[in-house]
Every structure is written in C-alpha cells, then in structure tokens.
N, C-alpha and C positions, 0 to 999 in steps of 0.2 A: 452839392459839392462844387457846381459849376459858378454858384456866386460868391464861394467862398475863394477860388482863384481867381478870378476877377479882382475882388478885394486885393489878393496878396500882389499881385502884376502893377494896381493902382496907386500901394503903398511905395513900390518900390519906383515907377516913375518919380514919385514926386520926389524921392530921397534921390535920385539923379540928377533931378534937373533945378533942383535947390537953385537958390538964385545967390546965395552968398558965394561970390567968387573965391572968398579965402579959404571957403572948408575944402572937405577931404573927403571922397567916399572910402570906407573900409571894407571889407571881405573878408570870411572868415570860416574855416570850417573843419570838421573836426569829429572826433570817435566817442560814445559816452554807452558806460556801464550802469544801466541803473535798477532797481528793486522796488517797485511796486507795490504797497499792501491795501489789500482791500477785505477788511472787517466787515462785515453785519451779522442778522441774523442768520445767515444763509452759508456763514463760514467763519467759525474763529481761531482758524489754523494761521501763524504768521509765515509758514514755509510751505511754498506750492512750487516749486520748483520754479519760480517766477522771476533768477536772473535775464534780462534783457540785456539785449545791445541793439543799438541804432548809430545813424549819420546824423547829423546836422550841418545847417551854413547857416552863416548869416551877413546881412550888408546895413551897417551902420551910416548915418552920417553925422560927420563932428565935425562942427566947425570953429574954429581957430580958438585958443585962449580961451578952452571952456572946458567943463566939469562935467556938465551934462549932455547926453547926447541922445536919440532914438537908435535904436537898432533893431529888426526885422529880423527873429530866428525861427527857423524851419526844420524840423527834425523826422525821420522817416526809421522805421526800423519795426521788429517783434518784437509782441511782448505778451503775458498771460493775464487774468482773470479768474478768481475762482467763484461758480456758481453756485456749488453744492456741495458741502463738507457730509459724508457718510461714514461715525466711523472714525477711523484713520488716516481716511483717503477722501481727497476731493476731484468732483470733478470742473477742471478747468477748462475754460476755452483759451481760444489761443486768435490775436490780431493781428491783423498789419497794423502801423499807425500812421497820421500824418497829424504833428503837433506843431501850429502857428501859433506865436507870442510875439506880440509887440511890449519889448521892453523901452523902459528910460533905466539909464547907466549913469553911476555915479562915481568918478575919478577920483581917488587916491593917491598922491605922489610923492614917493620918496625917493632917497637919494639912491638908490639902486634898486626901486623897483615899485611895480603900480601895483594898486589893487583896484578891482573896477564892481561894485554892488549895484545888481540892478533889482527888477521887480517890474511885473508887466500883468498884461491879460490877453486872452487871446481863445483858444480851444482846441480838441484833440479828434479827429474822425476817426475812427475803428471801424476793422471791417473784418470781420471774423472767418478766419482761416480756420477752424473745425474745434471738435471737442476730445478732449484726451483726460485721465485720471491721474493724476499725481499720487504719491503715499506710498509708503510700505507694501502694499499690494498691487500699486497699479497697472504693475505690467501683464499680470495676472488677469486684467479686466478690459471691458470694451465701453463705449460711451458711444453713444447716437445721439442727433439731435430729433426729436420725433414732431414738434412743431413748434412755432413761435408767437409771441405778440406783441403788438405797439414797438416794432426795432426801432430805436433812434442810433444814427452812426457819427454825428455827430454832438459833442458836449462842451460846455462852457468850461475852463481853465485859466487857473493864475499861477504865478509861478513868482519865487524870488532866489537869487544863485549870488554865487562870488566867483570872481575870475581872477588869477594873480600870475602875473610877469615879474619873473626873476632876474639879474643881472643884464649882460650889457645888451639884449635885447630890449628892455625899457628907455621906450621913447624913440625908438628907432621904427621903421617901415615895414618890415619883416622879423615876427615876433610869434613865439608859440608860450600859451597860457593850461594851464590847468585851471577847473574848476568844479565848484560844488551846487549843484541846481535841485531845488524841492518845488515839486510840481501839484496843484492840486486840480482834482477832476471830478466836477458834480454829477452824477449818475440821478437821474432823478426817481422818487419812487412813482410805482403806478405804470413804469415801462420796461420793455426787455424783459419779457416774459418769456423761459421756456421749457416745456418738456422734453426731457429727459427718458433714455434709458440704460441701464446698465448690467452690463453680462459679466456674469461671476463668475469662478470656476464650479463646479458640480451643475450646470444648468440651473444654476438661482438668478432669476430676475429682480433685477428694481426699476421703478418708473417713480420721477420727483417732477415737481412743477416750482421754477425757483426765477426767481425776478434778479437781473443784474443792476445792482441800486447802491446809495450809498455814498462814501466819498473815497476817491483814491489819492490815496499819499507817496508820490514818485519819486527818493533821494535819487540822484544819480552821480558819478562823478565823472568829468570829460578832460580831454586834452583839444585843443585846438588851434589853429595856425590862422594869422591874421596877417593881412596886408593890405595896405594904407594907397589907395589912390589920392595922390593930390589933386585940384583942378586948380591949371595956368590961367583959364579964362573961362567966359559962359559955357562955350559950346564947346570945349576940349579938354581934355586930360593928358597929364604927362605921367610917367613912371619915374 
C-alpha cells in the first residue's frame, strides 16, 4: 500500500509543478452511487444487496486551448462481494475501498454546455470489513470467516465514464457535473481463498471453501463540483 501512495503523492507533484505557465490546475470532488456485479461460478445471483456509496476527488491538469487533459481520480467508500451463493442466499463480504485511476479526458464543447469522455487505468485495494448473508433468509443466518488464502488487497483496474456540464456553469471556474463511470476489476483466479461457515436456524451447519475470482463490473453514477486553479506564473497561482 505504502508504494502505491507514493506513486499517487508523485503523480500529483508533477501535475503542480507542470512547467506550462498557461495551464490550469483543476480540483474536483464529489458523491457516487454505484452497483457492482460479480458473476462466477461461485455466484450467479445479480442482487446481493451490493448498492454502494463512496467519495471521490480528483486534480486535473489542462492546459490552455486543449481537448485533452490527465486527471488523477481517487475514490474511497463501501462496497460488497459475493463469495458464496447457497440456495437463495449468499454469503457476501463487505470492504472498504480505495480506487486510483489515472484518466485522459476528452472535451466536447458546445454552445451551452461540455461534455468531457475519458478512460484510464489504474487499481482498487480492498480491505475486507467482515462477512454477512444477503437473500430472503439472511437475517435468519450467521456467516464466519473460519480461514483464508493467497489475500491479495490489491487489484489491477480500468475504467471508462462521461461527465456533462449543463448551462451557464460551462466554461466557467466553478462548475458541478454529473456523470456515468463503468469500472472494471480483475480478481485473479488461484487467490482469495476462503472458508466459510454458516448458522441456520434449527442448528443446521454449512461449511464452503469459495475463491473470490473473476471480473467485477462497477456502473456507478456521481455528481461532482470542480474548480479551476489558474497559474499567473511558475511558482504561483491566483483564484
């Protein structure tokens, strides 16, 4: 984890200290609702109770009379996983996340308003906050984790989204956007191994041995507010 913020701390000096006097750094940041599905053999239910919500920011640099730009987005929040379908019911775990993408953004501009399509790479670290059962019975039931193997926390990610600014906020300095971001996350197989158990009503036991693998498909949709740092000269900014 520790060279992975490294990395983000590195990305973002250098987007500061850009040497073109005429760009802009940007800031941005914002609320996103999104839904998660994770198919395999180990679960082919598409509702696990798996609405999410997270943060994001992000700092862009754009520099003048141009279309395309880098932007640096960082998003933090919960979200679910399901490892074991029994049934009607599955048992999910549940994360924290923290998801880095370095996007390139591509400007659309019309007479009252932007649209901005990007597409990046980056990855997602998880860090598993416990195991609980989703489905028609799950409240009825208990879920342990009883051991694990090969955890990997974090995973490689790509991502492609639309961002769109309505009226007279386009083109201005202070501007909020909606948008639609699809995320993908390679789970590789062969890792995230774990046993399972679970308590039914009548004292019926299950024990499962189930790999978190596969690929996750993450639509989300966000709002977010952005503001536009100009730079006057090398080593200074104005508002």
């Amino acid at each position: 984890m520790r060279r992975y913020l490294q990395a983000i701390v590195g990305i973002v000096f250098v987007l500061f200290f850009a040497n073109d006097c005429s760009a802009q750094i940007e800031l941005s940041s914002g609320f996103d609702l999104s839904y998660p599905e994770l198919l395999n053999s180990n679960n082919a239910r598409m509702l696990y109770g798996q609405v999410s919500f997270g943060v994001k920011v992000g700092v862009a640099y754009k520099p003048a009379e141009t279309q395309f730009f880098p932007i640096l987005n960082v998003s933090f929040g919960r979200t679910r996983l399901p490892i074991k379908q029994f049934g009607e019911n599955v048992a999910v775990l549940n994360f924290d996340y923290i998801n880095v993408m370095l996007n390139e953004n591509y400007i659309l501009t019309f007479p009252k308003s932007e649209v901005f399509i990007y597409g990046g790479v980056g990855f997602s670290y998880l860090i598993n906050e416990g195991i609980q059962v989703a489905g028609s019975q799950g409240e009825t039931m208990h879920a342990t984790i009883d051991s694990t193997k090969n955890i990997n926390n974090a995973f490689p990610a790509l991502n492609i989204g639309f961002e769109y600014n309505y009226g007279e906020s386009a083109g201005k300095d202070l501007y909020i956007t909606m948008g639609l971001n699809f995320q993908y996350i390679l789970l590789l197989a062969g890792q995230n191994t774990y046993n399972i158990s679970i308590a039914a009503p009548s004292n019926n036991f299950y024990h499962y041995q189930s790999s978190l693998t596969g690929n996750v498909i993450t639509p989300s949709f966000y709002l977010a507010i952005h503001y536009k740092m100009h730079r006057k000269k090398k080593s200074s900014f104005y508002l």
